[in-house]
C-alpha positions in Angstrom: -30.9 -66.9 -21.3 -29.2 -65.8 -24.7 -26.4 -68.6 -23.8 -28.8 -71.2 -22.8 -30.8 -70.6 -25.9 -27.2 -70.4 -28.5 -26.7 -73.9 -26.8 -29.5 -75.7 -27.9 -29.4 -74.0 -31.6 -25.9 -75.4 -31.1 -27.2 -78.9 -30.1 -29.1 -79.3 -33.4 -25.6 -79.4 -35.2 -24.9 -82.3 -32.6 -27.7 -84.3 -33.3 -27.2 -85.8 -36.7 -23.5 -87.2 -35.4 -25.0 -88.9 -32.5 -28.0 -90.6 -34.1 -26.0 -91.7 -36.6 -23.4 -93.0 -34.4 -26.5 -94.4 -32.0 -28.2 -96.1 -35.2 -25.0 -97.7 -35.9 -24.0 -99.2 -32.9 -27.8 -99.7 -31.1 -30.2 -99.6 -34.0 -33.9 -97.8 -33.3 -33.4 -98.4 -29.3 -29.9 -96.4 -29.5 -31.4 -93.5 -31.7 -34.4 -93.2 -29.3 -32.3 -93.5 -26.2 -29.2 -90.6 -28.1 -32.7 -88.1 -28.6 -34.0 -88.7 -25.0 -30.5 -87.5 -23.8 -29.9 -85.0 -25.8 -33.9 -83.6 -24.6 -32.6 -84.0 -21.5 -29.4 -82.0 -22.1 -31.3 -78.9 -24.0 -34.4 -78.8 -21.0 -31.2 -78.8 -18.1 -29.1 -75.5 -20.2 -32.8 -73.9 -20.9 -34.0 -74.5 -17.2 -30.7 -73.2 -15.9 -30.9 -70.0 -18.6 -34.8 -69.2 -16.7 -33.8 -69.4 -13.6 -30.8 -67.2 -14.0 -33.0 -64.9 -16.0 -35.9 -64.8 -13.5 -33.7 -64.8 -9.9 -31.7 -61.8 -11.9 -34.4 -59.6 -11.9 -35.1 -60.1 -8.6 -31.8 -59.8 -6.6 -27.8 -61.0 -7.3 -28.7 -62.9 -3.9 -31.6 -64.6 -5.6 -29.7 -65.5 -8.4 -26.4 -66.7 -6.4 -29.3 -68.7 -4.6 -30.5 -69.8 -8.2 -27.1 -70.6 -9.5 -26.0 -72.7 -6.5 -29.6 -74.5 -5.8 -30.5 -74.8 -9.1 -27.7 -76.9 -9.9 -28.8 -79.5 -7.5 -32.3 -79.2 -8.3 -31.8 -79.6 -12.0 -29.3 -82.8 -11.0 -32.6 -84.2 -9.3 -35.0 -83.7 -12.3 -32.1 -85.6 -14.5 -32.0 -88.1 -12.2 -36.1 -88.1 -12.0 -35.3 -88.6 -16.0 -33.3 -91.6 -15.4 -35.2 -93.3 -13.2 -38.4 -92.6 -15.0 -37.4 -94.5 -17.8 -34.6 -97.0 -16.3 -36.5 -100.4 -16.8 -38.1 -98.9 -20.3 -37.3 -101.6 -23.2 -36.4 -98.9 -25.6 -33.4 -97.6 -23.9 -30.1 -98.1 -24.1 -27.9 -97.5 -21.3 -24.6 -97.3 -23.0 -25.7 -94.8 -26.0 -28.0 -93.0 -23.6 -25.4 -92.0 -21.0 -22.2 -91.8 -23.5 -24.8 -89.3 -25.2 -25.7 -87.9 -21.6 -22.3 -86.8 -20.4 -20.8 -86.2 -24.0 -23.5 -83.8 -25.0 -23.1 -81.5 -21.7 -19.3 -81.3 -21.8 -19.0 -81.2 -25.9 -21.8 -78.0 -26.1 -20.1 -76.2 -23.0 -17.2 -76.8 -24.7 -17.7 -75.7 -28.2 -19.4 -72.3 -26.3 -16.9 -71.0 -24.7 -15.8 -69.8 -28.1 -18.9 -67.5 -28.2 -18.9 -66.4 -24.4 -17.8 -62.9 -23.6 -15.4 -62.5 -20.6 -16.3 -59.2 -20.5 -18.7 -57.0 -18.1 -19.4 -54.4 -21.0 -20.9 -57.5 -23.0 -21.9 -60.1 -20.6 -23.3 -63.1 -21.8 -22.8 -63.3 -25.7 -19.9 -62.0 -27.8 -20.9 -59.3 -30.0 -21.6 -59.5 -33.4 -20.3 -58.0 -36.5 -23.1 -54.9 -36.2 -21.8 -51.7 -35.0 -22.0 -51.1 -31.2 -24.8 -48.3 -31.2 -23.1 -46.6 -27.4 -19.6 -45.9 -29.1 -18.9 -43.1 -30.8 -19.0 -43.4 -34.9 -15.7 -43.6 -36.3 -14.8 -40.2 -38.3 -13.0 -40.4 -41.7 -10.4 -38.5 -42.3 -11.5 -35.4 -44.8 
């Protein structure tokens, strides 16, 4: 859940480059259709942080099970997003998808600098703070 919640924070630096480029290129329609994407984008890493979180406390089975069906139910509900708003008049396909497909890969992306590939800190790298389990380093007297 700490990942899926670094990548929305992380989305908010995103946003300003995409309306900007979405106001430029599509005027009020683009901007409108950029934000609906990038919603979408934020609800899909936060959904998929939950159920991790939730089907973890439960079981590794549950969560393999959450992992692997949760993908394809949280592929539906963007779909449901689409097609919800397909024949709107306010959105614009070309800004909404470029925004759709470039937001995912370009925040997954930019956080694999911050993921730990370790078990002894899964999730999040550690910060700068001491780690309170080690032992305190002694100075020489």
């Amino acid at each position: 859940m700490a990942v899926a919640v670094d990548l929305a924070k992380r989305s908010l630096w995103l946003l300003p480059v995409a309306v900007l480029v979405s106001a430029a290129g599509w005027g009020i329609d683009g901007v409108v259709s950029t934000l609906y994407a990038i919603a979408i984008v934020v609800v899909n890493f936060l959904l998929a942080g939950w159920m991790l979180k939730v089907s973890g406390q439960i079981s590794a089975a549950a969560m393999g099970a959450a992992a692997m069906f949760g993908f394809l139910l949280r592929l539906g509900l963007i779909f449901l997003a689409v097609l919800l708003v397909k024949d709107a008049g306010w959105l614009e396909l070309v800004p909404f998808g470029v925004t759709l497909v470039a937001t995912h890969l370009a925040l997954l992306f930019w956080e694999m600098r911050h993921i730990s590939s370790s078990l002894a800190f899964p999730g999040l790298k550690p910060g700068v703070e001491p780690n309170p389990y080690l032992p305190e380093k002694q100075e020489p007297a």
